[in-house]
DRENFINU-200770 format. One line per 5 residues: number of its first residue (from 1); for each residue x, y, z of N, C-alpha, C. Coordinates in steps of 0.001 Angstrom, whole numbers, plus 500000, padded with zeros to 6 digits. Atoms other than C-alpha are relative to their C-alpha. Example, Ala and Ser with C-alpha at 12.3 -4.5 7.8 and 13.67 -1.06 7.14 Angstrom:
residues 2
1> 500890 498810 500000 512300 495500 507800 500900 501200 500000; 499180 498810 499940 513670 498940 507140 499230 501090 500730
This chain:
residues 412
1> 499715 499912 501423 208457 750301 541143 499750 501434 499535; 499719 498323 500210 209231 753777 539740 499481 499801 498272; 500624 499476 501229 208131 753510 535986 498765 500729 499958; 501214 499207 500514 205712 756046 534699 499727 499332 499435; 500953 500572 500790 204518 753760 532272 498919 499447 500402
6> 500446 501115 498914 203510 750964 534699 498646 500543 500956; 500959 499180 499192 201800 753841 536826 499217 500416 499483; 501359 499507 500809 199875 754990 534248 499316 499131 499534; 500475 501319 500756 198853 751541 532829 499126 499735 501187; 500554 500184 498916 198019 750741 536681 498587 500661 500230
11> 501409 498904 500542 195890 754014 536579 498917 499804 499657; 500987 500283 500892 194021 753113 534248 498908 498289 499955; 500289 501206 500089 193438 749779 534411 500164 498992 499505; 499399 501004 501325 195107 748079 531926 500719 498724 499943; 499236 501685 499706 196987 745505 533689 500223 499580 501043
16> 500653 500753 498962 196433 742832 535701 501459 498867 500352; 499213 501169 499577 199211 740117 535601 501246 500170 499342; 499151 500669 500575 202844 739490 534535 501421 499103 500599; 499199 500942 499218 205531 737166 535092 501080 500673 500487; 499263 499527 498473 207932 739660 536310 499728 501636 499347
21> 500325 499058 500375 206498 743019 536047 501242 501350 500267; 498398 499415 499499 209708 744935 538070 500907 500411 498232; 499257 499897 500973 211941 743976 535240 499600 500214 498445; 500773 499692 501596 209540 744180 532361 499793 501812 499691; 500027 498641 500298 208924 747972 532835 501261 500992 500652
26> 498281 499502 499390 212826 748804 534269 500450 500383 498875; 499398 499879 501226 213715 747667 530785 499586 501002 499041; 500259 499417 500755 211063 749401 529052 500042 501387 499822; 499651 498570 499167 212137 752788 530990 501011 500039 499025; 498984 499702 500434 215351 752262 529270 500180 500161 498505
31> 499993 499974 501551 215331 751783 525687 498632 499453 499249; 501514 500294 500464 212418 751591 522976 500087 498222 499771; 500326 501260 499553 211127 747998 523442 498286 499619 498436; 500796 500764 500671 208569 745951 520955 498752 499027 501168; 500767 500583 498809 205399 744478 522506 498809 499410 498716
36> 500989 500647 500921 203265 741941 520076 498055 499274 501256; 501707 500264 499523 199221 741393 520720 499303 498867 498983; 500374 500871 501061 197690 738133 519025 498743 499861 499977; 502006 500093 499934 193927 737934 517738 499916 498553 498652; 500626 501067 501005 192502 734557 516139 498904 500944 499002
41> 500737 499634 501073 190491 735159 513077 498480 499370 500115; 501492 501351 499854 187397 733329 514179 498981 500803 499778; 501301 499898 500461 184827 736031 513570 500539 501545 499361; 499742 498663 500774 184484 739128 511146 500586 501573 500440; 499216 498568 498895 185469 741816 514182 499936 500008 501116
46> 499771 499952 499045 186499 742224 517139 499043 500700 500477; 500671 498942 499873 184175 743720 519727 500835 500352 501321; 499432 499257 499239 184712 745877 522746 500546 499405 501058; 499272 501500 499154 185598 742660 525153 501874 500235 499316; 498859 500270 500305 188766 742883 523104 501225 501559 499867
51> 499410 498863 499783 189535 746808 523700 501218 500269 501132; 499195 499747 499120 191321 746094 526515 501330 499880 499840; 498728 500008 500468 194192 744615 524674 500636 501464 499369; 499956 498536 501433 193753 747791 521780 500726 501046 501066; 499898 498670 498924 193760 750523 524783 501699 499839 500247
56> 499281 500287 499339 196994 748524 526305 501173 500070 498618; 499208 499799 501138 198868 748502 523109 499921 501977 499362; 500002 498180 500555 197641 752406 522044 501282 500769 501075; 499055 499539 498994 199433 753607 525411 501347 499533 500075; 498837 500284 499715 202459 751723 525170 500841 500503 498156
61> 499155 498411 501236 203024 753643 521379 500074 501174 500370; 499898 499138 499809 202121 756277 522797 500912 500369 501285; 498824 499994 498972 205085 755792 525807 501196 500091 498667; 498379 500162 500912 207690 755610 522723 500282 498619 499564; 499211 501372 499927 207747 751864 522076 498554 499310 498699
66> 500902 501065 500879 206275 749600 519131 499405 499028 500229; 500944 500841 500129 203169 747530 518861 500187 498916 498975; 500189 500289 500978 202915 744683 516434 498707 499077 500377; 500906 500821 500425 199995 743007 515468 499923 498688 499605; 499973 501839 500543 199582 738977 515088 498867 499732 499859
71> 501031 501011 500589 197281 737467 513333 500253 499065 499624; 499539 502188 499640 196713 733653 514101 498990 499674 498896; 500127 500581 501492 195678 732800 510337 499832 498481 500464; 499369 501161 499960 197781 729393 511254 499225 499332 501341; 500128 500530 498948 196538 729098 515165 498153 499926 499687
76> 501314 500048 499806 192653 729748 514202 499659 499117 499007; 500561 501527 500460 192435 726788 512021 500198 498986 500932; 500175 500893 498611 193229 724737 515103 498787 500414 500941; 500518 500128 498919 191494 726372 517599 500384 500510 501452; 499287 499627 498595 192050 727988 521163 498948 499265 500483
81> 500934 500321 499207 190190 725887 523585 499565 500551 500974; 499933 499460 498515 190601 728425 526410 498187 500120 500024; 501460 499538 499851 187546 728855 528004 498991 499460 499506; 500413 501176 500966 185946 726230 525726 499641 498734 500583; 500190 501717 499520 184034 722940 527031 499724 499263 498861
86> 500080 500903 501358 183953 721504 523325 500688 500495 498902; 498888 499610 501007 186081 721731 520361 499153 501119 498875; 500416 498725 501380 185555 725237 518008 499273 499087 498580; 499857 500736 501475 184024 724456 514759 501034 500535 499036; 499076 499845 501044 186593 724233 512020 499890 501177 499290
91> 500074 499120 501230 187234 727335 509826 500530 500128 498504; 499045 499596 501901 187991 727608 505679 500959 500562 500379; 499380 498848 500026 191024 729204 504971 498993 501256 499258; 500378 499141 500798 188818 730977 503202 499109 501038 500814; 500316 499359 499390 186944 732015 505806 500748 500889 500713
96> 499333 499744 499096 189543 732622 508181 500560 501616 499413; 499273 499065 501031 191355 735054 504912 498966 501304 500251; 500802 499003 499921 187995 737030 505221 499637 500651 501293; 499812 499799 498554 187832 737537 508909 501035 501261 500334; 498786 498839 500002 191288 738932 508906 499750 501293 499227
101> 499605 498374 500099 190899 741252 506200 498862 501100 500510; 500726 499425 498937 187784 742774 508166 500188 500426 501389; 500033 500005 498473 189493 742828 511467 501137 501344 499920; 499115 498487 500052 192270 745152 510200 499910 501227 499815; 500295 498722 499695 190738 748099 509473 500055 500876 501103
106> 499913 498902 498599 189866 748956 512877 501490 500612 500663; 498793 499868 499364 193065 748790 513818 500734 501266 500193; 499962 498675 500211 193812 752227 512343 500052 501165 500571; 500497 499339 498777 191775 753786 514430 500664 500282 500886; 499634 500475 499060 193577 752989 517130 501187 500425 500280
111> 498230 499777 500510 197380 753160 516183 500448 500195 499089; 499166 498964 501317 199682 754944 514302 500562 498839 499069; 499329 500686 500937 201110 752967 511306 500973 500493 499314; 498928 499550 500945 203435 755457 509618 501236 500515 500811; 498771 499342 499266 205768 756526 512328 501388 498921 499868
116> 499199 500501 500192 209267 755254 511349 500559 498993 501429; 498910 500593 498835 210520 753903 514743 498794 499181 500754; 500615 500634 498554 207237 753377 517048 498330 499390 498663; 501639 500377 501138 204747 752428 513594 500120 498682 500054; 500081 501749 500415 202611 749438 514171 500429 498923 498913
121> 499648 501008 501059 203410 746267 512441 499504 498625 500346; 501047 501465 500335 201297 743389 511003 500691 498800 499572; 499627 501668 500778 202252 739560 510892 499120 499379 500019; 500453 500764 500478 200869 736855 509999 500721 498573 500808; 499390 501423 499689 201612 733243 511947 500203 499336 498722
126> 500335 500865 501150 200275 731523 508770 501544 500096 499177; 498633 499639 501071 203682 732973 507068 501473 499367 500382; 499016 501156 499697 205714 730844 509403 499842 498434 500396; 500406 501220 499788 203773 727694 509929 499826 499218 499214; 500377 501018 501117 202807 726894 506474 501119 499084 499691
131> 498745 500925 500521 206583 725465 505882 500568 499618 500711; 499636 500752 499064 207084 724128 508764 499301 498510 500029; 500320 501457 499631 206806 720089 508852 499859 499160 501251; 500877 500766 498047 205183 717781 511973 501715 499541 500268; 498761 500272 499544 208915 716484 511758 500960 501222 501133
136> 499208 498299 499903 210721 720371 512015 499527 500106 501920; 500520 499539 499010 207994 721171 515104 500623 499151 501231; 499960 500761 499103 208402 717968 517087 502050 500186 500615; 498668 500276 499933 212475 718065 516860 500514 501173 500895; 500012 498707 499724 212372 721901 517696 499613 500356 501505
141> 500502 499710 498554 209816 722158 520405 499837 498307 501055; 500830 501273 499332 209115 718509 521195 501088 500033 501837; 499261 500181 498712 212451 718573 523702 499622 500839 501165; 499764 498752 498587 211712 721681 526066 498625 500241 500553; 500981 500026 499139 208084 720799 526550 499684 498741 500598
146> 500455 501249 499584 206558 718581 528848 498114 499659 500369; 501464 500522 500001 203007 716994 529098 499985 500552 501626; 500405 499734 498854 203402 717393 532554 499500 501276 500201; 499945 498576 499750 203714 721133 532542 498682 500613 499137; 500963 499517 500789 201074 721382 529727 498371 499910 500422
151> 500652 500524 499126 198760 719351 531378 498693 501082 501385; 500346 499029 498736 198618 721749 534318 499196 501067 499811; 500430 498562 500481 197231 724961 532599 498438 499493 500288; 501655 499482 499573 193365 725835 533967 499544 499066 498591; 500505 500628 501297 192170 725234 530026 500020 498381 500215
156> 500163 501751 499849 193530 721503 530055 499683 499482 501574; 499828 500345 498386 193482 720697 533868 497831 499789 500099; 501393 500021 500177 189416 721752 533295 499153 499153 499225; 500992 501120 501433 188351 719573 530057 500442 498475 500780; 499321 501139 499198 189823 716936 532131 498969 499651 500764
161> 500142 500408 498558 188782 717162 535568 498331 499616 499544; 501437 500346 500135 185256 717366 533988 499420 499092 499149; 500391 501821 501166 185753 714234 531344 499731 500778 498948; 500054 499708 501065 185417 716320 528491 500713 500275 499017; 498913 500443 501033 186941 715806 525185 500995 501016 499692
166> 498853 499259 500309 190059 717611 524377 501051 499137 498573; 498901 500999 500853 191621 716391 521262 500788 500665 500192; 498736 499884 500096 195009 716499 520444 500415 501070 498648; 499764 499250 500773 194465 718922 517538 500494 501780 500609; 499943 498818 498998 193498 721584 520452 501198 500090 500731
171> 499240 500210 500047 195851 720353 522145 501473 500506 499816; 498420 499278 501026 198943 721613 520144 499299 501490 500082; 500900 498699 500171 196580 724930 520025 501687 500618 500960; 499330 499038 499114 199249 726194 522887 501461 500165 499692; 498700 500413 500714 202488 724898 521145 500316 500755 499305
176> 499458 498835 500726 202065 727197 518392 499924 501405 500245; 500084 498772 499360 201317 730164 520413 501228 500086 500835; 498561 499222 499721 204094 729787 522094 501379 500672 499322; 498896 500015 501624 206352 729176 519354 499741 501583 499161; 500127 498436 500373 204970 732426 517624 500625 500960 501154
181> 498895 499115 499409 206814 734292 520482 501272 500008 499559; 498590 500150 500161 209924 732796 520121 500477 500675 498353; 499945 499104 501064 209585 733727 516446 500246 501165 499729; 500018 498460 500180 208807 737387 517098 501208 500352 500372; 498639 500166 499356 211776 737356 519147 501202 499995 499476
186> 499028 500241 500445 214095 736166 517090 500007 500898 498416; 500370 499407 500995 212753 738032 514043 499722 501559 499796; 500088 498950 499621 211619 741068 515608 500535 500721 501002; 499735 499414 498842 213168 741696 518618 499229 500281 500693; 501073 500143 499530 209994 741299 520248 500109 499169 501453
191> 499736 500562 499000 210377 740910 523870 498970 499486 501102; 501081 499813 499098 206987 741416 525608 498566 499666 498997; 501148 500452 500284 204036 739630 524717 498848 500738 500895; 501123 499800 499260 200388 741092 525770 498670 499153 499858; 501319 500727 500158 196886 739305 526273 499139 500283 500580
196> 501171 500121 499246 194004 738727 527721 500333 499313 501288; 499529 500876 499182 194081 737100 531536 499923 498799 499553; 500428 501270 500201 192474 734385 530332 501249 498977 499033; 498930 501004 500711 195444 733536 528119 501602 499938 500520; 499403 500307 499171 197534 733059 530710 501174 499037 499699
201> 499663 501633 500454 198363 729351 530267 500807 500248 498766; 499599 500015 501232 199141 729922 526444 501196 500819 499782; 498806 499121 500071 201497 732661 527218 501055 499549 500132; 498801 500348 499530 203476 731119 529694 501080 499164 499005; 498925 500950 500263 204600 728269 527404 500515 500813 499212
206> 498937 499267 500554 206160 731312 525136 501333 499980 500106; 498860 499564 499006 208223 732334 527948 500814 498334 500285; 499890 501259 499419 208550 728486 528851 500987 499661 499083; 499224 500328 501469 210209 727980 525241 501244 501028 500225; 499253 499267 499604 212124 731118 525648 501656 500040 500597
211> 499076 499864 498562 213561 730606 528997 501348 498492 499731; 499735 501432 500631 215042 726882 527522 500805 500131 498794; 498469 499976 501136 216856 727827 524195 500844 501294 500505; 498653 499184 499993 220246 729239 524319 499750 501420 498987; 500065 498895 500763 220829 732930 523489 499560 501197 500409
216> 501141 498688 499433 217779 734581 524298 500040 500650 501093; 500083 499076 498751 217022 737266 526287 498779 499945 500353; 501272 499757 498983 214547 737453 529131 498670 500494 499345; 501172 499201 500543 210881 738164 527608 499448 499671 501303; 500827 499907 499074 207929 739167 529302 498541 499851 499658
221> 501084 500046 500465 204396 738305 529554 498912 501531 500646; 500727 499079 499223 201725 741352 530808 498410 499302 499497; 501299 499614 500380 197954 740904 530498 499245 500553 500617; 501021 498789 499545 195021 743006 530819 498687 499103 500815; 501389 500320 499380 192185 742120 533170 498350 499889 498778
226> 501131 500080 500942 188693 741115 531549 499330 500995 500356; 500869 498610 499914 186495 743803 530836 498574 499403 500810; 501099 500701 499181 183531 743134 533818 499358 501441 500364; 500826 498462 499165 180885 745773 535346 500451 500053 500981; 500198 500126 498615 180162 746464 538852 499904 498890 501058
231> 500673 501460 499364 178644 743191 539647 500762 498862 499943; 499282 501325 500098 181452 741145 538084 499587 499941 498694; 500642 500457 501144 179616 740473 535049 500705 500568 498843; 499316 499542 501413 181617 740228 531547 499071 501309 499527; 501028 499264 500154 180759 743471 530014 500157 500054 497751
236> 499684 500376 501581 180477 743662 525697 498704 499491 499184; 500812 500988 500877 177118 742256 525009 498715 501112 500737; 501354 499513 499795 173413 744028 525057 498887 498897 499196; 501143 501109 500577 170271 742595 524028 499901 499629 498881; 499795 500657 501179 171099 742601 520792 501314 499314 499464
241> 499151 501309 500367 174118 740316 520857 501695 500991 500471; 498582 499652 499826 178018 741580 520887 500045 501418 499296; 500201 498457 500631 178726 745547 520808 501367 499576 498914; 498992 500189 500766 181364 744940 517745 500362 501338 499828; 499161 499368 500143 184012 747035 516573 499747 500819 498552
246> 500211 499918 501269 183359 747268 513013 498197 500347 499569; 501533 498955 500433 180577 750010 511416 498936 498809 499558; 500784 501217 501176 179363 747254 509132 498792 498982 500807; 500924 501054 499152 177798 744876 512548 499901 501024 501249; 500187 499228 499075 177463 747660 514788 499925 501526 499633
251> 499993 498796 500728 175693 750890 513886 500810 500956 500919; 499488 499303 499213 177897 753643 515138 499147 501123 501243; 500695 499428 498354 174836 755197 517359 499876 499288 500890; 499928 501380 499238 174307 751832 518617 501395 500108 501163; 498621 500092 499698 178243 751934 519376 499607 501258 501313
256> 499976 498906 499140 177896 755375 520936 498879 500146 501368; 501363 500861 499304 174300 753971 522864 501138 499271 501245; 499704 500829 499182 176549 751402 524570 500506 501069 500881; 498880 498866 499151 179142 754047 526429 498973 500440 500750; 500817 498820 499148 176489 756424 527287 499054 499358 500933
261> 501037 501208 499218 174237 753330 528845 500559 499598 501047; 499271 500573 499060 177340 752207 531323 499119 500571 501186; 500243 499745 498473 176291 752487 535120 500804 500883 500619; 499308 499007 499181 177200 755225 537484 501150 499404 500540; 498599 500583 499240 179791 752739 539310 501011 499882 499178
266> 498687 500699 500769 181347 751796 536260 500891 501221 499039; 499721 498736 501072 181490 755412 534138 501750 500024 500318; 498753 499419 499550 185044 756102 536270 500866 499072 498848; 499503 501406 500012 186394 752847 535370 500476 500267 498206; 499609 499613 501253 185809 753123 531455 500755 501134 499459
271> 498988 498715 500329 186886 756533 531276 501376 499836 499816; 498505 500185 499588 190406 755654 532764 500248 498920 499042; 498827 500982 501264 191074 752709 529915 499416 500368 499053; 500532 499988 501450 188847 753429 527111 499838 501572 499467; 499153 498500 500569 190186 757547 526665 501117 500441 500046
276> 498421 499414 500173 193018 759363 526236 499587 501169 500836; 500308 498980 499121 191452 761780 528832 501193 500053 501487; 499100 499896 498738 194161 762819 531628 499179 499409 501567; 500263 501174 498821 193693 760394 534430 499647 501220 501249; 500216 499147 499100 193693 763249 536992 498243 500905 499871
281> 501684 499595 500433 190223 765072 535131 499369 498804 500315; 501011 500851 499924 188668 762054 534844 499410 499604 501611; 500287 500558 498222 189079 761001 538885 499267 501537 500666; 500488 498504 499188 188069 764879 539764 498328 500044 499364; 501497 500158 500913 184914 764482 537047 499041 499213 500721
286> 501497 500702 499238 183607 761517 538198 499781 499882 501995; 500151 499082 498688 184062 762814 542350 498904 500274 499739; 501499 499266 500214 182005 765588 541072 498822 499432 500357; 501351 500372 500392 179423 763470 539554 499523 498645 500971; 500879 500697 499178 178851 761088 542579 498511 500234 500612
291> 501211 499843 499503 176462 763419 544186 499195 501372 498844; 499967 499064 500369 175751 765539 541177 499392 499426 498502; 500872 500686 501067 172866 763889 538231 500629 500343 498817; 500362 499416 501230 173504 766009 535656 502011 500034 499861; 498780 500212 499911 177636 765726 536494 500637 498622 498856
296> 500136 501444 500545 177271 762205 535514 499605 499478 498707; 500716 500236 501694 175178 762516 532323 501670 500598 499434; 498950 499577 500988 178326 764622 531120 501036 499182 499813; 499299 501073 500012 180779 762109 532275 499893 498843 498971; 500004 501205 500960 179087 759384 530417 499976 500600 498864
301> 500123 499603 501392 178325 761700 527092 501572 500383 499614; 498661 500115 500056 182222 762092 527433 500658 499062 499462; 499006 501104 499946 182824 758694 527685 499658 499255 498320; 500371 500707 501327 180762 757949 524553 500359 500655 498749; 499368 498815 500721 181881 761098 522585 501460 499443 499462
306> 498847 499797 500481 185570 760432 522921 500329 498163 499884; 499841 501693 500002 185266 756269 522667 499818 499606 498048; 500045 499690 501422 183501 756845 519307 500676 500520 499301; 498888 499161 500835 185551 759310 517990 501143 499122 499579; 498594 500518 499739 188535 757068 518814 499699 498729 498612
311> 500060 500998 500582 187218 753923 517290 499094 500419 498451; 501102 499465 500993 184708 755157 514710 500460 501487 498727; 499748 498496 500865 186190 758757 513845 498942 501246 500492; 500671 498806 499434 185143 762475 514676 498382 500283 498773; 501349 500197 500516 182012 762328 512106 498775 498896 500422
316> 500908 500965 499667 180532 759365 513205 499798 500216 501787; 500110 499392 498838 181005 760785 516736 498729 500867 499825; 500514 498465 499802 179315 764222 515963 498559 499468 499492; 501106 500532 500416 176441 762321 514276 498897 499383 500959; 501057 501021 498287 175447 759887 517331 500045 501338 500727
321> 500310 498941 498991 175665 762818 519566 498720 500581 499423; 500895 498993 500475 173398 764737 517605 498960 499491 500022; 500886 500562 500743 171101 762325 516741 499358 499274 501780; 500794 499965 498853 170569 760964 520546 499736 501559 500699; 500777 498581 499395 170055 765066 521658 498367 499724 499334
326> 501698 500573 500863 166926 764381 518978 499374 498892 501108; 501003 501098 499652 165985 761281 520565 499474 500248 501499; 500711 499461 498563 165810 762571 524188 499285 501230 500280; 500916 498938 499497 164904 765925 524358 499220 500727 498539; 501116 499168 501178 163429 766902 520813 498963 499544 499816
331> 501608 499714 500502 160254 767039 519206 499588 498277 499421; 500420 501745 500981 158544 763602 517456 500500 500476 498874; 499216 499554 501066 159540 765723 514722 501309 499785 499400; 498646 499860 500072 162627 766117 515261 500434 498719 500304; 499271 500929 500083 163416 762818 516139 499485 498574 498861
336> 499814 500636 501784 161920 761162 512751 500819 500887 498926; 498996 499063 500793 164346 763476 511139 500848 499158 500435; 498616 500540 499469 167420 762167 513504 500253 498471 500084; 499863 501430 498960 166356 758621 514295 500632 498875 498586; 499619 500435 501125 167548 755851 512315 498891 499334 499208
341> 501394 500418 500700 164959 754348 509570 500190 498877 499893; 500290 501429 500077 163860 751077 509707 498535 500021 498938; 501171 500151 500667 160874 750213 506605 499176 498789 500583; 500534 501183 500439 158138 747979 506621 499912 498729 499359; 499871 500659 500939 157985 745059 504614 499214 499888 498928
346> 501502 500440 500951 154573 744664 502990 498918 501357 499974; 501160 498959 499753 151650 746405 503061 499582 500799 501370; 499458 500023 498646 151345 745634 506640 500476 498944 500580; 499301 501212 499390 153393 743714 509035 499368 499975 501565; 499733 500117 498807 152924 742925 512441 500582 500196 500809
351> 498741 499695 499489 154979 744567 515287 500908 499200 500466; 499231 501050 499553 156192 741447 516483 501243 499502 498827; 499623 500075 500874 157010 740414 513331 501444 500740 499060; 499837 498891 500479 158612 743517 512074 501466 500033 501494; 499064 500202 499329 161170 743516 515469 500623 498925 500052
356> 499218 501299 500319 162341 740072 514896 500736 500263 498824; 499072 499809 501329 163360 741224 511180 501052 500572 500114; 498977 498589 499791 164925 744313 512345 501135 499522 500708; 499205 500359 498857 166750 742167 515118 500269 501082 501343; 500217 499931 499096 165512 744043 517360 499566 499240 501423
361> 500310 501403 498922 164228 740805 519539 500333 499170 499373; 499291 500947 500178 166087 738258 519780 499256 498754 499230; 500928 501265 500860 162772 735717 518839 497948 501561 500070; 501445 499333 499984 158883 736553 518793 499685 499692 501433; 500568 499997 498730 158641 735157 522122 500391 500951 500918
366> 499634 499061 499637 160961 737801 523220 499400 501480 499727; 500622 499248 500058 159228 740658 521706 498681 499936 500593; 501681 499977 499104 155693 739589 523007 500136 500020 501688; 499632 499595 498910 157283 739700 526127 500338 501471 500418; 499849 498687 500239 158538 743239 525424 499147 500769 500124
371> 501304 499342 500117 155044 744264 524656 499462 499786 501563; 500592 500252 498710 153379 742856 527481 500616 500863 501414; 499350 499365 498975 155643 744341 529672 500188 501809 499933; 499781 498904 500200 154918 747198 528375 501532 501484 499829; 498938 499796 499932 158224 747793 527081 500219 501102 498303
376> 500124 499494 501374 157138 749238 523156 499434 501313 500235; 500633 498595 500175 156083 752983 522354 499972 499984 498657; 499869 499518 501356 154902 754170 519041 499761 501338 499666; 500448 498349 500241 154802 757785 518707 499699 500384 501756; 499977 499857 498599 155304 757827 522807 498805 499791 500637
381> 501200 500946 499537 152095 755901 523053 500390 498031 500257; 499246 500952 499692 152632 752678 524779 498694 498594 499141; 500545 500823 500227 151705 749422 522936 499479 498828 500447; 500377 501341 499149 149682 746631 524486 499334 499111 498848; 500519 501106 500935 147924 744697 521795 501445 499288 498826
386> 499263 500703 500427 149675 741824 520504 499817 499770 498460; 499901 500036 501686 148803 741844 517075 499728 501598 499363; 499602 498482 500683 149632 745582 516623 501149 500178 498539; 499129 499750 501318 150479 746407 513067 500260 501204 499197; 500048 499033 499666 152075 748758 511747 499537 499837 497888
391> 500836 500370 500911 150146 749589 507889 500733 501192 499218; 499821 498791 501054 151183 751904 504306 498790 501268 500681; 500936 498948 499628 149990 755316 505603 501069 500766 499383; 498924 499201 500546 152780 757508 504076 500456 500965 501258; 499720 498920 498626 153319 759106 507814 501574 499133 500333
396> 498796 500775 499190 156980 757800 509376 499261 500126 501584; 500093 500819 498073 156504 756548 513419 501074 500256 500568; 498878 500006 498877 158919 757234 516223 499506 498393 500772; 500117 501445 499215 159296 753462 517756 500918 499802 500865; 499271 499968 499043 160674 753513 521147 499652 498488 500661
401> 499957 501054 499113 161998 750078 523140 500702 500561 501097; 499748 499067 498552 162252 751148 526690 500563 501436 499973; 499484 498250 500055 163883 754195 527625 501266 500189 498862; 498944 499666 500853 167089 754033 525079 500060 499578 498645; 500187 500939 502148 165889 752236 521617 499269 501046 499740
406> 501035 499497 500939 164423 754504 519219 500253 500049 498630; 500244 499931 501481 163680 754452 515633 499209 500620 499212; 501528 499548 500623 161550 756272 512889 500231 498537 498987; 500628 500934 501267 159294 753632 510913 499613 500258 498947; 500904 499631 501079 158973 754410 507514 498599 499367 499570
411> 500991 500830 500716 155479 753649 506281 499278 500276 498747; 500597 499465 501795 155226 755183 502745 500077 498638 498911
């Protein structure tokens, strides 16, 4: 296969599966092509688990060819069961309304919106489902699917084999995901669907619908591999819960913390999908920095530099940089100046206490574990007493959790 696109997507890492990859990037060699990405509304922002789609959509605007955006309004009041051994809890529209308009911002970031030919574009399922009747659906799709074929997909084949409930609300969950292709399709000229692997199953019946009414032309499915470490292990989550996307649940040093924290095996890896850094530097960089410490620190302050920037913006970049130089090699001084401030509550609190608020530990049994393990510093003195508190003295505290948490404590 001769596409540059394909080779650079490969490159990088960006994609893992499609149903006929040959002819999907032959076509897209030839003329500018449309490629829709769908995100349920189920929580206030996306986090970095879901970059892999973002990355895979940035590069294919930036090949010459339009992105659009779907938002499943309509599909996240049902439900995706993928991956799911019990049914989602239900969402408000009202919730769902607030979700979305939190999830779009980032988007920005990311991709261009004003370019006449290759500028993203936002739908909405909800805008073709609401007037559609159980009659309309069944008459429409009921002929060209079959239980048998539905049946089969990993998702159902699994709630099954293991006796666990699957209603029939979920169920349909894959019906209207497909159906939203055929839509784009016919509406947009939307030929190439992208996902996650995991939504595999949900894709196909797109194509499945597709391939079955008269007319249409050949679409394609591609998806991106799950974002995993070294070990295999999903990657997206630290001790304090999901690295998100959005400033608002993820402070942007935090954000910039995660990148620079990756593992030596994995630095290459991120580089190549999560920058716009020339694929050739990056493979010569991290070479270098196999046998080369201080190679490696740059690599990763690279990877967190130009990740932030991307998602966050060049201020909120230049800020975390600055502000971890403080936290590693400056003064106590200098890093209650840089660090971020966390107060007291009372007069005095308890440190246990006081990291549970902050959400810094997950419970109290987790922080007293922390301690014990000699895992707390306060002013680069290590804490062992369990009812260490910290008291109104009008001094601020440097409060270090292991080697990469730090904070100043106000205590005025």
């Amino acid at each position: 296969m001769s596409s540059a696109l394909y080779q650079q997507l490969l490159e990088r890492g960006l994609v893992y599966q499609s149903n006929d990859f040959e002819k999907a990037f032959e076509l897209a060699g030839y003329e500018r092509q449309s490629a829709y990405l769908g995100y349920d509304c189920t929580a206030p922002s996306l986090h970095v688990g879901h970059l892999m789609g973002i990355m895979l959509l940035r590069q294919w605007q930036k090949a010459g060819h339009r992105p659009i955006l779907l938002f499943g309004s309509a599909t996240t009041l049902i439900g995706d069961p993928t991956g799911k051994h019990s049914a989602r809890v239900m969402l408000t529209p009202e919730v769902v309304a607030a979700n979305k308009a939190n999830m779009i911002g980032v988007f920005k970031q990311f991709l261009d919106f004003d370019d006449p030919d290759t500028g993203a574009i936002v739908v909405d399922n909800i805008d073709w489902w609401k007037d559609v009747s159980y009659l309309d659906l069944l008459r429409t799709v009921g002929p060209l699917l079959t239980v048998n074929r539905m049946v089969s997909f990993d998702t159902v084949k699994r709630r099954l084999e293991q006796q666990q409930p699957l209603s029939f609300l979920e169920f349909n969950y894959m019906i209207l995901q497909g159906y939203d292709f055929v839509h784009l399709l016919k509406n947009y000229r939307c030929r190439y669907q992208f996902g996650g692997s995991d939504q595999w199953g949900n894709m196909i019946v797109g194509t499945d619908l597709i391939d079955k009414m008269e007319s249409l032309p050949q679409s394609f499915i591609v998806t991106t591999p799950l974002l995993t470490n070294s070990s295999g292990q999903k990657m997206g989550k630290t001790e304090n819960g999901a690295v998100w996307l959005n400033a608002d649940m993820c402070s942007d040093y935090d954000y910039w913390q995660f990148w620079r924290n990756c593992s030596d095996e994995d630095c290459q890896k991120l580089l190549l999908a999560f920058t716009d850094c020339p694929t050739d530097e990056i493979i010569s960089l991290c070479e270098a920095a196999k046998n080369d410490a201080e190679k490696m620190n740059q690599a990763k302050i690279l990877l967190a530099n130009e990740q932030t920037k991307m998602c966050r913006g060049k201020a909120a970049q230049e800020a975390s940089y600055m502000r971890a130089q403080a936290a590693f090699s400056g003064s106590l001084e200098e890093k209650r100046l840089a660090l971020q401030q966390l107060s007291i509550n009372d007069e005095a609190e308890l440190l246990i206490d006081f990291l549970v608020r902050h959400q810094l530990a997950e419970s109290k049994s987790f922080a007293r574990k922390l301690i014990m393990q000699n895992g707390v510093r306060v002013d680069d003195i290590v804490v062992t007493d369990l009812h260490y508190k910290f008291e109104k003295s009008g001094l601020p505290v440097v409060l270090s959790l292991g080697k990469k948490r730090h904070y100043t404590v106000t205590t005025a």
